[in-house]
VOGU-3710 file (C-alpha; in Angstrom, 3 decimals, decimal comma):
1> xxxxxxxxxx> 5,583/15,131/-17,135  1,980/13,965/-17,431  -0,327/15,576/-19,515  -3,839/17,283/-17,546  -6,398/15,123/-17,312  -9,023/15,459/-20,199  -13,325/15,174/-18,923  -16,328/15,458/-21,017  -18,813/17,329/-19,195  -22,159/17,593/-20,333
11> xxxxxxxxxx> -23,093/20,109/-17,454  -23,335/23,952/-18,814  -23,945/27,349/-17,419  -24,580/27,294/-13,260  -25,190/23,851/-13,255  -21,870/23,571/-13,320  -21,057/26,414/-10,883  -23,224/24,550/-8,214  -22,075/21,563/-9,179  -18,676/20,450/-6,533
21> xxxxxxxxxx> -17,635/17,730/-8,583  -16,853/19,449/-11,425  -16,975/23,704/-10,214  -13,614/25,337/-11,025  -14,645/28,452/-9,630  -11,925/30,935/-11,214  -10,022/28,884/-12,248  -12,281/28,220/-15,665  -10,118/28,916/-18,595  -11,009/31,251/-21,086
31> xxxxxxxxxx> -11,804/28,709/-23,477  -13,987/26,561/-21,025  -15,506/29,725/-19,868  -16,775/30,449/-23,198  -17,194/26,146/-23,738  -20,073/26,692/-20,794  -21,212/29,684/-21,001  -19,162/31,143/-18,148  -17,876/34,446/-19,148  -20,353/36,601/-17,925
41> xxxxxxxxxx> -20,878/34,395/-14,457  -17,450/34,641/-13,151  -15,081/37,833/-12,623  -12,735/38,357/-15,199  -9,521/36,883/-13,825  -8,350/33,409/-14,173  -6,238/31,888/-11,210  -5,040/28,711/-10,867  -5,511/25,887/-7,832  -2,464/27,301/-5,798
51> xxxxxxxxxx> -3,799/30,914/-5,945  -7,374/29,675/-4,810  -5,586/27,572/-2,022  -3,717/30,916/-0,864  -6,704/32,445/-0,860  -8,740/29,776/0,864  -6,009/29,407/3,861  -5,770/33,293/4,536  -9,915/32,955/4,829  -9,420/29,855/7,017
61> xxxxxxxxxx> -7,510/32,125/8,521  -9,812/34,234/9,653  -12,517/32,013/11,275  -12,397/32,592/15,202  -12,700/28,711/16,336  -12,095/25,369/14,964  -15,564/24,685/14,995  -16,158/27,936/12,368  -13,170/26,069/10,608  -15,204/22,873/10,588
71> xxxxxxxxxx> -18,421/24,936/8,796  -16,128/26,666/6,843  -14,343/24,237/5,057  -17,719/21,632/4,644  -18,960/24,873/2,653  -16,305/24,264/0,753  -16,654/21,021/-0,074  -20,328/21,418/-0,949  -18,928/23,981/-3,634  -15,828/22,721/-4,897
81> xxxxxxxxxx> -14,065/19,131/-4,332  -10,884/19,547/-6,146  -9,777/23,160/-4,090  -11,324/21,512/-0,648  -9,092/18,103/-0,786  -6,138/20,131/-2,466  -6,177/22,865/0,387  -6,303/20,213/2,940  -3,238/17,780/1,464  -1,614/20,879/1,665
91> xxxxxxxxxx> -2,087/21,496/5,555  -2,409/18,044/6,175  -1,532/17,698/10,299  -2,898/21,451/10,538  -6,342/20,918/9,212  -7,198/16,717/9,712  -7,957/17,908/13,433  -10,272/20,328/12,455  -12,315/17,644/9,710  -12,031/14,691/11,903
101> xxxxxxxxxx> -11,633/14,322/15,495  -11,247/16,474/17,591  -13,498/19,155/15,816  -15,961/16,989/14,208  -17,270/15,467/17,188  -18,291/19,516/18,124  -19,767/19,695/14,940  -21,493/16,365/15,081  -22,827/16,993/18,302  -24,128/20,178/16,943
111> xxxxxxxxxx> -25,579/18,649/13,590  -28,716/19,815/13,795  -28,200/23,491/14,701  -25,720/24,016/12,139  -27,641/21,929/9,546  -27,545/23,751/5,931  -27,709/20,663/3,381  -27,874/17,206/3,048  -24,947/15,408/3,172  -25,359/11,864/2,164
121> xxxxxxxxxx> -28,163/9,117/2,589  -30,309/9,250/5,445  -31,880/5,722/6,067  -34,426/6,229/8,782  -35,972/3,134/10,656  -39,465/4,706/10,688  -39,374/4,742/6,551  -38,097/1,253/5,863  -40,568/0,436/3,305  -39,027/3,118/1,328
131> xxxxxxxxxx> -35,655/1,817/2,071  -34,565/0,022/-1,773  -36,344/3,154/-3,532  -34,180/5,524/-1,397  -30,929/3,681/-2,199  -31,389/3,018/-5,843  -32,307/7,002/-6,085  -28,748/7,723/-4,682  -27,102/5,377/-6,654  -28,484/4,319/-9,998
141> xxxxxxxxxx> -26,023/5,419/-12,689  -23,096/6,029/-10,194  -19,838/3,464/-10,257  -19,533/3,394/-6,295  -16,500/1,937/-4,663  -16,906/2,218/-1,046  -19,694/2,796/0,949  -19,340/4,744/4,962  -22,239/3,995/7,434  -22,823/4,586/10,660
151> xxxxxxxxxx> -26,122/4,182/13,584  -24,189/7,102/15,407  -24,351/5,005/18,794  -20,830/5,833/19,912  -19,049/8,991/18,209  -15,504/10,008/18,435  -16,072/9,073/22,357  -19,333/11,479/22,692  -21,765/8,944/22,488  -25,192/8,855/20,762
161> xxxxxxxxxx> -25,601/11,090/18,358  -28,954/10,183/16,628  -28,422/11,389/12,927  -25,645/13,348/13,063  -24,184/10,250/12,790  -23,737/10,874/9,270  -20,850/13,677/9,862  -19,030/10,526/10,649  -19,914/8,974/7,346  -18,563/11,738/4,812
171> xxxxxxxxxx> -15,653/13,016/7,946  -14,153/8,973/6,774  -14,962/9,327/3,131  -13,273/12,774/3,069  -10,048/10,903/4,799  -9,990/8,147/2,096  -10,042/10,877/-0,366  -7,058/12,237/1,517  -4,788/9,312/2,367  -5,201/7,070/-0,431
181> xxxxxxxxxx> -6,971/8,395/-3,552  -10,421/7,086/-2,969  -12,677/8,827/-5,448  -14,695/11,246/-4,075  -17,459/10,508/-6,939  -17,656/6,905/-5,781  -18,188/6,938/-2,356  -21,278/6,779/-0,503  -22,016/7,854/3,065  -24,825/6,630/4,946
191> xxxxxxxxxx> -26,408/7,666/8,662  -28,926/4,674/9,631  -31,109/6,889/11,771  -32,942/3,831/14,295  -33,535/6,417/16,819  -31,527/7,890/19,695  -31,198/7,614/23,638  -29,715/10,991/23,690  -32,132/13,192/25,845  -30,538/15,803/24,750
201> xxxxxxxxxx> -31,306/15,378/21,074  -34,860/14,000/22,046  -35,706/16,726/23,836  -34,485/19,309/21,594  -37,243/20,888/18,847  -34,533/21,508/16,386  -33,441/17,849/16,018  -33,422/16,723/12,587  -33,858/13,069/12,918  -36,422/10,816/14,272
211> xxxxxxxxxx> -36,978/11,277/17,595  -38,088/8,178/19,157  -35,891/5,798/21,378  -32,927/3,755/19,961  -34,497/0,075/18,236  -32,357/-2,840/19,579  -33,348/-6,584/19,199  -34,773/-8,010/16,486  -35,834/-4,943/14,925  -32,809/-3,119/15,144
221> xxxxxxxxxx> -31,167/-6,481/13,010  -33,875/-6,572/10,992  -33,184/-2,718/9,556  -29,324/-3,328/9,275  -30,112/-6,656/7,469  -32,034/-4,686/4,764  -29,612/-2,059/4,324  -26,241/-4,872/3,755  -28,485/-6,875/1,292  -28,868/-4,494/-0,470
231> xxxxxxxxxx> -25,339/-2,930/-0,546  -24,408/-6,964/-1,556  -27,336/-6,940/-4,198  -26,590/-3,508/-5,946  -23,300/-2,634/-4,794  -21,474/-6,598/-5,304  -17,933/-5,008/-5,622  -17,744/-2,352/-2,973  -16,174/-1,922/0,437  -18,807/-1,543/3,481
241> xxxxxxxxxx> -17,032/0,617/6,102  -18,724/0,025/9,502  -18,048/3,501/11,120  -18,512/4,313/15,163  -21,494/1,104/16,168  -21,823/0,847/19,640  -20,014/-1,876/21,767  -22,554/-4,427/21,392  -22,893/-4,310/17,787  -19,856/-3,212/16,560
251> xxxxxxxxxx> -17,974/-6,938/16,927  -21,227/-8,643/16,043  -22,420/-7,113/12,434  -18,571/-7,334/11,017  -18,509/-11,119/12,054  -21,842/-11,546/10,959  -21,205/-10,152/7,504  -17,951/-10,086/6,972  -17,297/-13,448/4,737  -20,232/-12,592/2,396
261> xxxxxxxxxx> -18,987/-8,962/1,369  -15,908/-7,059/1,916  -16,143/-4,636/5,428  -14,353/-3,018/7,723  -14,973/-1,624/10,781  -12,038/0,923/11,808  -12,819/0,957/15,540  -12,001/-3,032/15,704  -10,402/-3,480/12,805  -8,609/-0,387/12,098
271> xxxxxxxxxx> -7,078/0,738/15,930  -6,260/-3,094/15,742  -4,298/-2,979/12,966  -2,054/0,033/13,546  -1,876/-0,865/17,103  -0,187/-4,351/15,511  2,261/-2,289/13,399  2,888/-0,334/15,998  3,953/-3,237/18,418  5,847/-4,856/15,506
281> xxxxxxxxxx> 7,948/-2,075/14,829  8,976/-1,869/18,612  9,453/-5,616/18,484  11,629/-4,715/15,770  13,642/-1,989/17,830  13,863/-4,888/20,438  15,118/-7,805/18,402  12,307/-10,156/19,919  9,461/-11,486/18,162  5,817/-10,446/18,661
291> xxxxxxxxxx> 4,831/-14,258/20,346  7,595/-12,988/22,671  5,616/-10,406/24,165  3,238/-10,733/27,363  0,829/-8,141/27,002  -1,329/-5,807/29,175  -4,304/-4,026/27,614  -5,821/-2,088/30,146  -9,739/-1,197/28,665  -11,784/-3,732/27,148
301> xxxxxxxxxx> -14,285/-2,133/25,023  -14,531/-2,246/21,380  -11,210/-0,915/21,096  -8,756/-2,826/23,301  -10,586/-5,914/22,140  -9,789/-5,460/18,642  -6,314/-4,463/19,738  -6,500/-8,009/21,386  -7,616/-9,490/18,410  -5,271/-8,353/15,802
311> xxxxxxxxxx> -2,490/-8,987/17,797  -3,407/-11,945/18,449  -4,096/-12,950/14,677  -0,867/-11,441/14,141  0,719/-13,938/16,273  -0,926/-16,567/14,391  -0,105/-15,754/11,028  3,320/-13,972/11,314  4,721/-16,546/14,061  3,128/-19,430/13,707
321> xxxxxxxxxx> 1,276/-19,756/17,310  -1,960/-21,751/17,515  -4,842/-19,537/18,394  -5,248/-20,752/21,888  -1,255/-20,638/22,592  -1,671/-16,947/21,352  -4,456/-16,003/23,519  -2,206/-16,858/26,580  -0,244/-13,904/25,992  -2,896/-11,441/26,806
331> xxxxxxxxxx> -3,956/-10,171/30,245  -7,312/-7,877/29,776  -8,582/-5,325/32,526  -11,354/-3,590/32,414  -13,759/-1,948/35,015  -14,154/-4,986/36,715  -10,564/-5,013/37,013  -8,537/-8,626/35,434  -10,688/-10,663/33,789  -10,446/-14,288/34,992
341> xxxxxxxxxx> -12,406/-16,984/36,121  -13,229/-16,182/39,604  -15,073/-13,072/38,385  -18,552/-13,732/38,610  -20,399/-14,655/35,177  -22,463/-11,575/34,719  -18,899/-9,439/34,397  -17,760/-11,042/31,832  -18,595/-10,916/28,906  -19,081/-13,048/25,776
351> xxxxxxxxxx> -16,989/-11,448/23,454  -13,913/-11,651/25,720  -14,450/-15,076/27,022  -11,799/-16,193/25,230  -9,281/-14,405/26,997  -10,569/-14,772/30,276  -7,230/-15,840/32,637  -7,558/-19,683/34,211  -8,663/-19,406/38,027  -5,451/-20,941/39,213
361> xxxxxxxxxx> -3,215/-18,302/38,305  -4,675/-15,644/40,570  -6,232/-17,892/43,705  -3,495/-15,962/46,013  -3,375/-12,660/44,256  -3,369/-9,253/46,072  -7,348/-7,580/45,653  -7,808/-3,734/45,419  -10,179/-1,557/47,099  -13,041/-2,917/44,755
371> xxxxxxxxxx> -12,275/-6,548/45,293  -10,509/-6,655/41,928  -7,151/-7,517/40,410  -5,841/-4,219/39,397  -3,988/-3,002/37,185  -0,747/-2,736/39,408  -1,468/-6,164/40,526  -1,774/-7,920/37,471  1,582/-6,141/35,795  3,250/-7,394/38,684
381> xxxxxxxxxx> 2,175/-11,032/38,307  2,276/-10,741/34,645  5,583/-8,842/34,014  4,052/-7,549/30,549  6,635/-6,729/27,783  3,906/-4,604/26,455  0,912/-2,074/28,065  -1,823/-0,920/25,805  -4,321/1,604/27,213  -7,638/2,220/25,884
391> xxxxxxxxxx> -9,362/3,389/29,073  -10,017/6,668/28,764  -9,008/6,482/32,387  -6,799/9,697/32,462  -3,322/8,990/34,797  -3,844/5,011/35,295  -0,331/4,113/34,133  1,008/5,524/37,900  4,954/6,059/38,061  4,320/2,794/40,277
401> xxxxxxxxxx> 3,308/0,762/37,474  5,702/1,991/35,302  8,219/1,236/37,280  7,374/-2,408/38,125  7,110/-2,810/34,291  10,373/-1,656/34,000  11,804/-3,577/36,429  11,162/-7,238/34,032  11,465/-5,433/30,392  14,488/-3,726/29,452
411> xxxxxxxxxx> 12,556/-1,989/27,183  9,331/-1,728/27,898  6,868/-0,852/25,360  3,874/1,489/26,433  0,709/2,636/24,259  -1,152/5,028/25,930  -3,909/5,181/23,190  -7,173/6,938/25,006  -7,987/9,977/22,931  -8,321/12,948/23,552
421> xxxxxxxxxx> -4,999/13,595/25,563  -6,405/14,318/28,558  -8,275/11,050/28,814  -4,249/9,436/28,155  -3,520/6,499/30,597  0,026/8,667/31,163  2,040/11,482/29,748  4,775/10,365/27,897  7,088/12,189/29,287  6,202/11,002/32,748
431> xxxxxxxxxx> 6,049/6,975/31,352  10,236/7,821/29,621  11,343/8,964/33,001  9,909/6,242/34,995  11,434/4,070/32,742  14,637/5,251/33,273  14,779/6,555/29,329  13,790/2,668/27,911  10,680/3,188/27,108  9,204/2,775/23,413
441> xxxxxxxxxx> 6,221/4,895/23,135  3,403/5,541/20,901  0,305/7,277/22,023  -3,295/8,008/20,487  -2,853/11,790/20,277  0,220/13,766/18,595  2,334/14,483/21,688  5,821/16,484/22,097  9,556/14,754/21,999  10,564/13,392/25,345
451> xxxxxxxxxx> 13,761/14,757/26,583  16,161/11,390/27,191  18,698/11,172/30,008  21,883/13,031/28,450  19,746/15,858/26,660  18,828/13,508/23,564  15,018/13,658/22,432  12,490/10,853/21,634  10,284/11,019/18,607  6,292/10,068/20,117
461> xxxxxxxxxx> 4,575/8,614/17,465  1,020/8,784/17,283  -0,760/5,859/16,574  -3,357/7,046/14,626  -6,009/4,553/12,527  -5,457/6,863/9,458  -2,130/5,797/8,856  -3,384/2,297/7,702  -7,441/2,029/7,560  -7,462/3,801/4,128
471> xxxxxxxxxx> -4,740/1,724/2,723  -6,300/-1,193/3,634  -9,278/-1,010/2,141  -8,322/1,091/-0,737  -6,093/-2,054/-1,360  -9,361/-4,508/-1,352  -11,452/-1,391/-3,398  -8,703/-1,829/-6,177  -8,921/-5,299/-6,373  -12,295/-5,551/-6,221
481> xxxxxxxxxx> -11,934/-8,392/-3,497  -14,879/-10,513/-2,086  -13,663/-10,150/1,065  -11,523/-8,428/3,597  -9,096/-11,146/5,330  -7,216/-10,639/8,292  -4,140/-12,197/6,103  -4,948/-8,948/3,716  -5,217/-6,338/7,056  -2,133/-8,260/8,397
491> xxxxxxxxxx> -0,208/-8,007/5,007  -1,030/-3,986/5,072  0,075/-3,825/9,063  3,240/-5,522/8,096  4,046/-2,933/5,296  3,020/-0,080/7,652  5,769/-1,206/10,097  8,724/-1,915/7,962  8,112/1,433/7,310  9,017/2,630/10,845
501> xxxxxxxxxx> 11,397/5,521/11,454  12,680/3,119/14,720  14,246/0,185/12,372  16,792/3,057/11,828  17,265/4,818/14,994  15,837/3,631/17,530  15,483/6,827/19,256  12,955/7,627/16,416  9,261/7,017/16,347  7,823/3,655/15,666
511> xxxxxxxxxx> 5,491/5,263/12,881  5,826/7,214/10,654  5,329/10,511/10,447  1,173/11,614/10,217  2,143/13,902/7,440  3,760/11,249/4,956  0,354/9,009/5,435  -0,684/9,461/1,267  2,662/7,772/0,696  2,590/5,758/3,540
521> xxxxxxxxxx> -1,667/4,225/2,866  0,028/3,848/-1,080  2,474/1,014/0,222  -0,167/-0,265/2,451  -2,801/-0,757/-0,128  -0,157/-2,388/-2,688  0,380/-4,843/0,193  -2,983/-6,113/0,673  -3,818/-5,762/-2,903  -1,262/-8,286/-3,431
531> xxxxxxxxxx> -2,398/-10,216/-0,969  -5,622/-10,088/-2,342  -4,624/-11,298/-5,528  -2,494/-14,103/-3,911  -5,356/-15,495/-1,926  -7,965/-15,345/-4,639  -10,045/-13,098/-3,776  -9,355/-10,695/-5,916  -12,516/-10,365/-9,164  -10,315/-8,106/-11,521
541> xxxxxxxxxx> -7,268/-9,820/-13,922  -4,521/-8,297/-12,116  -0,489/-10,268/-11,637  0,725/-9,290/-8,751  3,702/-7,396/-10,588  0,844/-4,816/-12,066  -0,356/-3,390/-8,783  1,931/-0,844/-8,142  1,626/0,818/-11,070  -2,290/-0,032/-11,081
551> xxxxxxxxxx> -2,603/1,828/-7,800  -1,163/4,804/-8,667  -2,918/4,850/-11,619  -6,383/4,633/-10,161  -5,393/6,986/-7,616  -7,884/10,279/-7,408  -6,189/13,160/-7,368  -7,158/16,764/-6,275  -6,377/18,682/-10,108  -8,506/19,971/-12,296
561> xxxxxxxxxx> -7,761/18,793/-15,379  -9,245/20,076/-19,171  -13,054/20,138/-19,619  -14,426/19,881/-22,654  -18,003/20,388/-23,612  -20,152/16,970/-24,322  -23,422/17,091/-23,971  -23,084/13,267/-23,446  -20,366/13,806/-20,956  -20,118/13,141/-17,514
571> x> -23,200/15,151/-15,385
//
């Protein structure tokens, strides 16, 4: 059995009491107590992590909402890292709802109401001058892995949030902390505050941002520009995490930066990726292959285009397709209903030219009430194997398209993704009996079993980003890559699936289950780490055959560990 972790900590006295990173609370030793002058600051008894995480949960316990759940455990966090992150990998499914979504998008939308403390760095358009000084003063003498930003244009599906956008920022660091050992210590979260078209917020004499109109254009690019140089020119070796952009930014940044610096951006990336191992697993169940597939993705926003995108890549890396061949599979609808050429130019748009269906297909096809291809129409002429929803059209999957899907698939595969669930494109109990009990299933928010003819049950599996987004970049953070491939994402997507349940029995879910994700991000990070390493783009001196156990070992982990007193310790 491992030894406890030994630190050097030149804190003493209530510094280190106020101090989260290294407060113990009770759980000070008599020895350390006396190290740091403790004894007469804290009540007499000692108890160790699992008594304060009793404690902790019957407190939790007590708080009347989720949202007083929220407060209470980012009060924790502010005091006391190791019994926040230990409480929580405890309760994992119970209390990741109540950090992330739904809860935090309550609290973020509340930010500056319930503001008590800073909780990051706040880069604010109006102080740009300052920008470099600001940075360096969070960062100068700090080893920083990963950095979390965010404009807060387009939170957890609530919109603009001016600068509460940074309660996305440390809500993601908290969940690489949680799923795949990302040092809390080395993580920095960022809101860039360029204003906010929230009346709401603008209007409000409590808002604790700047209150002027969102910058766009050249200005807008300008800010962002300064902020990634100097990320590159400080912070060479870390992972920038593009968190919750809006529409027309998110796709355009990570291209624009993305092969001079490691990022990631989880809405594109990240719902992309699991989406992928999501599919492949169900390709699995079917004994196809992915280039197999015709597939429907009903929502083309941010979301269901980098769904698009990562399947597609996957078909040209896993199968061999050309990138043109690949695109042929896909069939996009969004508001304007299918996209294809005889839409008129100003509803489509640039980003999904690409996948915009040749006129000729759909000269003679059947136009809804809008003058559009609809959704039933275009499953009917397309027969899809597979139909993604990212809406946030509650109900579109009708028993009517169901059932024409399930008249050319014999098993037809059906993401309903939308979040929350009563924004789902159909309930999947509704989508299994349409189907006639064929259906493979995965949805974007945890859902019951579905009851299968004969009285047998289906395992839903939520597709959740979680599952794989810290994995994958925890895998380039080890390796201390120069940039994020989509061979690395797609080498982590195809570790996620071969660990499906639904290779076994297929009556199982096509993920795994949400609380076996630390394990689960491990094997995904080892994958693209490897990968990493493989390609070249790895800067550390690693064989391939070392990364396993190099993981592990640079895994944070939520234990306290031996202090001892060094005035030229840690601080």
């Amino acid at each position: 059995m491992a030894s406890d972790p030994v630190f050097r900590v030149a804190l003493h006295g209530s510094a280190v009491l106020t101090n989260p990173r290294f407060n113990k609370g009770t759980a000070f030793t008599a020895e350390e107590r006396r190290a740091f002058g403790l004894t007469g600051r804290l009540p007499h008894r000692i108890n160790m992590l699992d008594e304060q995480c009793a404690r902790a949960w019957d407190q939790l316990d007590t708080c009347g909402s989720d949202l007083a759940k929220n407060t209470f455990l980012q009060s924790m966090r502010d005091q006391n890292w190791v019994l926040y992150y230990a409480l929580i990998r405890r309760h994992l499914k119970e209390l990741i709802p109540i950090i992330y979504t739904p809860t935090e998008a309550e609290a973020i939308s509340n930010y500056s109401h319930l503001f008590r403390k800073s909780e990051g760095l706040y880069l604010t358009f109006v102080d740009q001058d300052a920008m470099e000084d600001d940075f360096l003063e969070q960062t100068k003498g700090r080893d920083i892995d990963l950095v979390v930003c965010s404009d807060a244009e387009q939170i957890l599906g609530i919109g603009d949030q001016g600068v509460g956008g940074i309660g996305i920022s440390t809500a993601k660091a908290a969940i690489y902390t949680l799923l795949a050992g990302t040092d809390p210590a080395k993580i920095l979260s960022v809101t860039l505050d360029v204003g906010t078209d929230n009346d709401q917020l603008l209007d409000d004499p409590l808002y604790v941002g700047w209150p002027h109109r969102r910058v766009r254009g050249n200005d807008y690019d300008t800010f962002i520009d300064k902020f990634v140089q100097l990320v590159r020119k400080h912070l060479p070796h870390s992972l920038l995490h593009f968190e919750d952009f809006g529409v027309t930014n998110a796709y355009r940044l990570l291209e624009k930066y993305r092969d001079n610096h490691a990022c990631f951006n989880d809405d594109v990336q990240g719902t992309g990726a699991v989406t992928l191992a999501c599919v492949m697993a169900a390709v699995g169940v079917t004994k196809s292959k992915l280039s197999d597939q015709r597939i429907v993705v009903f929502g083309a926003g941010s979301a269901g285009l980098g769904i698009t995108r990562q399947l597609r890549d996957g078909m040209v890396e896993i199968d061999g397709l050309s990138k043109d061949e690949a695109n042929k599979r896909f069939y996009l609808v969004d508001k304007f209903g299918l996209i294809h050429e005889r839409l008129e130019p100003s509803k489509v748009r640039e980003a999904v030219r690409e996948f915009v269906r040749p006129q000729g297909e759909w000269d003679d096809a059947s136009l809804d009430g809008n003058g559009a291809v609809g959704l039933l129409e275009t499953v009917k002429r397309a027969r899809p194997t597979v139909l993604i929803g990212c809406s946030t059209v509650g109900g579109a999957f009708t028993e009517e398209v169901i059932r024409e899907m399930k008249k050319h698939s014999e098993r037809p595969i059906i993401l309903p993704l939308s979040n929350p669930s009563r924004l789902h494109e159909v309930k999947p109990q509704d989508a299994m009996d349409w189907a006639e009990g064929k259906a493979l299933i995965a949805t974007g928010s945890p859902f019951p079993p579905c009851k299968l003819p004969g009285g047998k049950e289906y395992i839903v599996a939520e597709c959740n980003n979680a599952l794989i987004y810290p994995g994958l970049c925890f895998g380039a953070m080890l390796t201390k890559s120069r940039i994020l491939t989509d061979s690395m994402i797609i080498a982590g997507t195809q570790r996620l699936a071969s660990l499906s349940p639904a290779l076994k029995n297929p009556e199982d879910a096509l993920l795994p289950d949400f609380g076996d994700s630390p394990d689960v991000n491990l094997e995904v990070a080892i994958a693209v780490a490897e990968k990493a390493i493989e390609e070249g783009n790895a800067t550390v001196d690693w064989k391939k055959e070392e990364v396993r156990e190099r993981a592990v070992e640079k895994q944070w982990n939520p234990v306290y560990g031996v202090f001892v007193y060094d005035p030229q310790g840690d601080s």
